[in-house]
N, C-alpha and C positions, 0 to 999 in steps of 0.2 A: 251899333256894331262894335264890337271891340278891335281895338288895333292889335296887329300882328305882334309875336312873341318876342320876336328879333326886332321892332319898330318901339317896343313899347317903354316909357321913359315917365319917371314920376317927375312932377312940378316942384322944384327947388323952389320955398315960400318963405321957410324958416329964417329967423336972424337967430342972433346969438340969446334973446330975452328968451326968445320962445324953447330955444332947444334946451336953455338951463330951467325953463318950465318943466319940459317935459321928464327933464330927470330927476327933476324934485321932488313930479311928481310919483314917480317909481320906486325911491328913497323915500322920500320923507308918507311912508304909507301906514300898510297895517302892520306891517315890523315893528315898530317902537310900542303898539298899543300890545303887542303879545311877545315878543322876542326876549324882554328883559328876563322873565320871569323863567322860563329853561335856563339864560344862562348865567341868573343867581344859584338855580338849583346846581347846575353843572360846575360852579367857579367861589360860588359866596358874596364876598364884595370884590373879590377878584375880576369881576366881570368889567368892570372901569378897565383893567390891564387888557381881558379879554377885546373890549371895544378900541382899545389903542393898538391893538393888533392888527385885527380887523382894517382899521384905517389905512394903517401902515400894506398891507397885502392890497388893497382896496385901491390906493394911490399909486400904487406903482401897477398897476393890472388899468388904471385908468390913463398912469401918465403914455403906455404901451399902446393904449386902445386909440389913444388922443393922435400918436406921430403915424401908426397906421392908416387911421381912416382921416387924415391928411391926406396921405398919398393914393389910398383908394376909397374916396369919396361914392361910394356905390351902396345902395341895402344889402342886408345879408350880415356886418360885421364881422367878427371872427371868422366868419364860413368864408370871407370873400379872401381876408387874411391870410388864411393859413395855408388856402390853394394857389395865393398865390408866390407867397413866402416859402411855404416845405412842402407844396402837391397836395395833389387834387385828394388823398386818403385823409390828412389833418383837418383839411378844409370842410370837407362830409364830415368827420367826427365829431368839429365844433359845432358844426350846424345839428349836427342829431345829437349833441348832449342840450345844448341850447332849445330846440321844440319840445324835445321829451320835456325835459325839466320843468321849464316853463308853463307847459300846457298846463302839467302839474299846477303848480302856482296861482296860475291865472283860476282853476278850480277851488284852490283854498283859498284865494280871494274873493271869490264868488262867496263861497260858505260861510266867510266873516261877516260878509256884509248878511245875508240871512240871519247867521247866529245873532246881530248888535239888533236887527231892524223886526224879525217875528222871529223868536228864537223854536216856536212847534211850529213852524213853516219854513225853515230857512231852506232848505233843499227847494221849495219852492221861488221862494225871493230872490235865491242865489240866481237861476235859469233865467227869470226876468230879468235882472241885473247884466246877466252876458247877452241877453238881444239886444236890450236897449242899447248897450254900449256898443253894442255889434253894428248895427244902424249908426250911432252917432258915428265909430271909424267908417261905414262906409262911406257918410257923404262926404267926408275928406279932410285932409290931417289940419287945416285952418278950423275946422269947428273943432275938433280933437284937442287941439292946443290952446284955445279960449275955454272948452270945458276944466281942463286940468287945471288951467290957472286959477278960475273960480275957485276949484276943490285945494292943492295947496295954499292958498288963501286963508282957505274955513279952517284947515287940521293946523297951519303955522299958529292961529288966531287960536286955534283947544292948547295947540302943546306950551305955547305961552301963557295960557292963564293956569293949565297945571304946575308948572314951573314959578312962577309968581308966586301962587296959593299956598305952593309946600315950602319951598325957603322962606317967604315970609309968617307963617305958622308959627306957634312957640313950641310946636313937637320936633320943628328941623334941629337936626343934633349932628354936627360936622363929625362925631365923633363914629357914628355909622359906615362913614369912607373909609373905613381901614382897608385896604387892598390887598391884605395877607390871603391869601387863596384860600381857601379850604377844601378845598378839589386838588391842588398842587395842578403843576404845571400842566399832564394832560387834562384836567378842567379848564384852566383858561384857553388851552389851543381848541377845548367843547366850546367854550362860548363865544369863541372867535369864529369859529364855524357858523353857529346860531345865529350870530350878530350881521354876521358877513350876509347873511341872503338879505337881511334890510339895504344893503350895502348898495347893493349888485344892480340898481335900476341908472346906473350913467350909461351901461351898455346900450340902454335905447336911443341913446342922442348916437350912438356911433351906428347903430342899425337903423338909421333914417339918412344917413348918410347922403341920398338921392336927393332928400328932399329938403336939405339946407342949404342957404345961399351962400357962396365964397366959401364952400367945407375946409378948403385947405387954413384960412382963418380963423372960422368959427367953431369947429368943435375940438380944436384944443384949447380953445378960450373955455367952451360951455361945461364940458367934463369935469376939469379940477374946479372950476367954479359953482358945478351944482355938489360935485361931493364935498367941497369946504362949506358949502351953505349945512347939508345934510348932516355933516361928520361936528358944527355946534350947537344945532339942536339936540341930537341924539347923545352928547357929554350933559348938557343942562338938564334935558331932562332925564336923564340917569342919576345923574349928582342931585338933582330936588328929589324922585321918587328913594334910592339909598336914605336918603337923610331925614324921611320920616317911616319908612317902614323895615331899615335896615337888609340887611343879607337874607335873613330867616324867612321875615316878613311876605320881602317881595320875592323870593323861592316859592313859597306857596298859595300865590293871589295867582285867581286864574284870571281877573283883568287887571295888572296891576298902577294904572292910573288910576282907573274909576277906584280902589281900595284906598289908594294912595292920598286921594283928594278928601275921601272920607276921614281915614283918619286923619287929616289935614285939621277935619273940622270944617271942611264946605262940603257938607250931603248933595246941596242944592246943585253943585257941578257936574255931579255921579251922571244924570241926564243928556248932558252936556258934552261930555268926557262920552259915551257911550253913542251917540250921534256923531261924534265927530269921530270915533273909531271907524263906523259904519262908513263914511265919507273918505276916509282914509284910504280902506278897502278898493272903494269904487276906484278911486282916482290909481290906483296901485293898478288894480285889474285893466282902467282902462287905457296905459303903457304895455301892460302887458302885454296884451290882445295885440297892439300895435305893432311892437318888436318881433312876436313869434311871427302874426304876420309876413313881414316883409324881410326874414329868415328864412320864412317856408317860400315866400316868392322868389328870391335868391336861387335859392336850391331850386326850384322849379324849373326855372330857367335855364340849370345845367343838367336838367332829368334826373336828380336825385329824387326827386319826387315829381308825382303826375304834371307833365307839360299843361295838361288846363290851367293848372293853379298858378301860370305866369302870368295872367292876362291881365293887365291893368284899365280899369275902365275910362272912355276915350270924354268923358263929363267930369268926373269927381277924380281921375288920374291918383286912383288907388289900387293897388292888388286886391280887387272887390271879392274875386270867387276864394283867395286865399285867405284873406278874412272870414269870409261865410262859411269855409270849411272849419278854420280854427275855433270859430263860436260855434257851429255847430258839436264837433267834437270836448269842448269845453264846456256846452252845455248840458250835454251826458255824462261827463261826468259826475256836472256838478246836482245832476237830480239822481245819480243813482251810488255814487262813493262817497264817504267822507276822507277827502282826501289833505285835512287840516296836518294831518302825521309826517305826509310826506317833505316836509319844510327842509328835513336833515337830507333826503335823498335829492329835492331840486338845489339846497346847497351842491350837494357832490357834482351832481350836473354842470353847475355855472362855473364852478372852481375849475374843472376838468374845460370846460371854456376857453377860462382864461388862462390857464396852463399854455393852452395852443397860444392864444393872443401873442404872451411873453415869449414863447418861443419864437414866433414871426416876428416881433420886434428884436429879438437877440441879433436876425441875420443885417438887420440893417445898417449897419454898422461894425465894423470891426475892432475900434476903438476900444480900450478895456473899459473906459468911462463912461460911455455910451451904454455899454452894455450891464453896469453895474444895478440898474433899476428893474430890467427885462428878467434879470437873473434873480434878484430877490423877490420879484415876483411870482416867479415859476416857481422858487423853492417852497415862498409862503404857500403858497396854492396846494402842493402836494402834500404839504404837510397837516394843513389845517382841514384839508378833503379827508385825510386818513383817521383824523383825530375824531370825528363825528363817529356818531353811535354806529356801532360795528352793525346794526340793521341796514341804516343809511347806504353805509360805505357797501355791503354785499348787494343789495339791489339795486346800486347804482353804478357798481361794474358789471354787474350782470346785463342791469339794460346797455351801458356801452359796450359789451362784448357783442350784444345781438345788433347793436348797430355794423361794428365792425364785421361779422361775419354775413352781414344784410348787403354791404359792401362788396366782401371780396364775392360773392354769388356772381353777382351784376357785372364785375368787375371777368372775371369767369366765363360768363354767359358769352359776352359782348365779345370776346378773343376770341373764343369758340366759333362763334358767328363770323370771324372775320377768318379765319382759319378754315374754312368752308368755303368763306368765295371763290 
């Protein structure tokens, strides 16, 4: 029987290893095996600038996330933030750009792993790939958290020998690191955008919030500590693949490690490098799943979405039917859209996120000092959302408009209603 809605409470298990697990595992995903290569085309070798950008927006939306979900150690993250920092409208908006976006994501992670594993079946392998993982979160976030660690294990163990393989090469030529943009500057604020969605998985250590132990200690330890893991592998291996296939090169590879290792002169990796993209995937989707999860539980719980979807089960003490709705609806996508395009629009989504984050963090303090990180948080965010492909950026105001006016309806209805008694 499931326990009551108002009764129901996840099992704080996590330490501080496991939560910086889990956001490694979100980060250190299939971003790095596809993302470089838009934002060569977008930037040149400017993309170096671009990924220090990114960081920089990325750390301060993390340092924001980290002193909030201290103080509200609850699931949900921004959603829980921002209702309870600027009202219950911010709070809904983070949450519904956070599920949209995401669902998104979780479906082009699906598709990756299809495309690396039977690429004339991937719509098929993708659908498998979100039960399977659907099941593994449902029996509960301790096997969730021993799976991932497995999986950044195996992609730390690829992106290391890609990095090894191409600086020690005789084709690496430091002379390919030129940073001159070729894009000028709205190209780097493109590939900062691009770069940023690899960014964006610490979110999950702060949307499990419930379920870490001492949260007021641990996930501001776990945060900047998995994005400073993330933020040196994703320099190395930008700086090895640059430095054998240049600006041009890796502009035009549509995988560009497995190209990257070829012309290294190790063929024999391409296999290797293509396996371990596929692993990437998995482990990326299966944070994913997890965070929209227990965002849509969040919200459930305050009726922004169907009260079923709060119930957490009283054995595995997970939001079980909010999971099973989220892999359900991710698995439809992912056998009936190719939703790989959408990367630039679940950027606008997360950005628009963390927008609200750093606004919740701005109020807590009044300090100019205090508030100097919040603030350049919020400005990067706006900035580097607007700078994405003018498709991205119209379809993903469009869907936050229809959030917001899905809102004021409800918001409407419910006065109405009370306006009548």
């Amino acid at each position: 029987m499931t326990q009551p809605v108002s009764d129901a409470r996840l099992r704080r298990t996590l330490g501080v290893g496991d939560a910086v697990v889990v956001g490694l595992g979100s980060m250190v995903g299939a971003g790095i095996f596809a993302a470089l290569g838009p934002a060569a085309r977008a930037a040149g070798s400017g993309l170096l600038l671009g990924l220090a950008l990114a960081a920089v927006v990325a750390y301060c939306n993390a340092m924001s996330s980290a002193r909030l979900a201290a103080l509200y150690p609850a699931s949900g993250g921004t959603y829980v933030y921002g209702r309870e920092r600027l009202g219950a409208f911010w709070g809904y908006l983070a949450g519904w750009s956070f599920v949209v976006g995401k669902t998104a994501s979780c479906a082009a992670m699906a598709l990756t792993v299809g495309a690396y594993v039977w690429p004339a079946q991937a719509h098929a392998v993708a659908v498998a790939a979100v039960v399977a993982l659907t099941a593994v979160n449902y029996g509960g976030i301790q096997k969730s958290a021993w799976l991932t660690r497995a999986i950044v294990a195996v992609v730390l163990a690829v992106l290391a020998a890609v990095v090894v393989v191409c600086l020690g090469s005789g084709r690496s030529d430091a002379g390919r690191l030129d940073v001159g943009a070729s894009g000028g500057v709205g190209g780097v604020l493109q590939a900062a955008g691009l770069l940023f969605f690899a960014f964006a998985g610490y979110a999950r250590i702060a949307t499990l919030g419930e379920e870490v132990r001492d949260p007021a200690r641990t996930i501001p330890r776990a945060i900047p500590l998995a994005l400073g893991i993330a933020l040196a592998v994703y320099a190395a291996v930008a700086v090895a693949v640059l430095s054998v296939l240049g600006a041009g090169g890796l502009g035009q590879a549509s995988a560009p490690l497995a190209e990257a290792v070829r012309a290294a002169g190790a063929p024999g990796l391409v296999p290797v490098v293509r396996v371990g993209a596929a692993v990437a995937a998995l482990g990326s989707l299966l944070a994913l799943i997890l965070g929209v999860s227990r965002t849509t539980l969040a919200m459930a719980r305050d009726r922004h979405l169907p009260g079923v979807l709060a119930a957490v089960h009283p054995r595995f003490q997970v939001p079980h039917r909010a999971e099973l709705a989220v892999g359900a609806v991710v698995a439809v996508l992912a056998a009936t859209v190719d939703v790989r395009g959408a990367i630039g629009f679940s950027s606008f989504g997360v950005l628009a996120y963390y927008a609200v984050a750093n606004a919740s963090a701005w109020t807590l303090s009044s300090a100019p000092v205090a508030r100097i990180v919040p603030v350049v948080g919020l400005v990067g965010c706006v900035v580097v959302a607007f700078a994405l492909p003018w498709v991205s950026v119209a379809v993903g105001a469009a869907v936050l408009g229809a959030g917001a006016a899905a809102y004021g309806v409800r918001w409407w209805w419910h006065r109405r209603g009370r306006a009548g008694q």
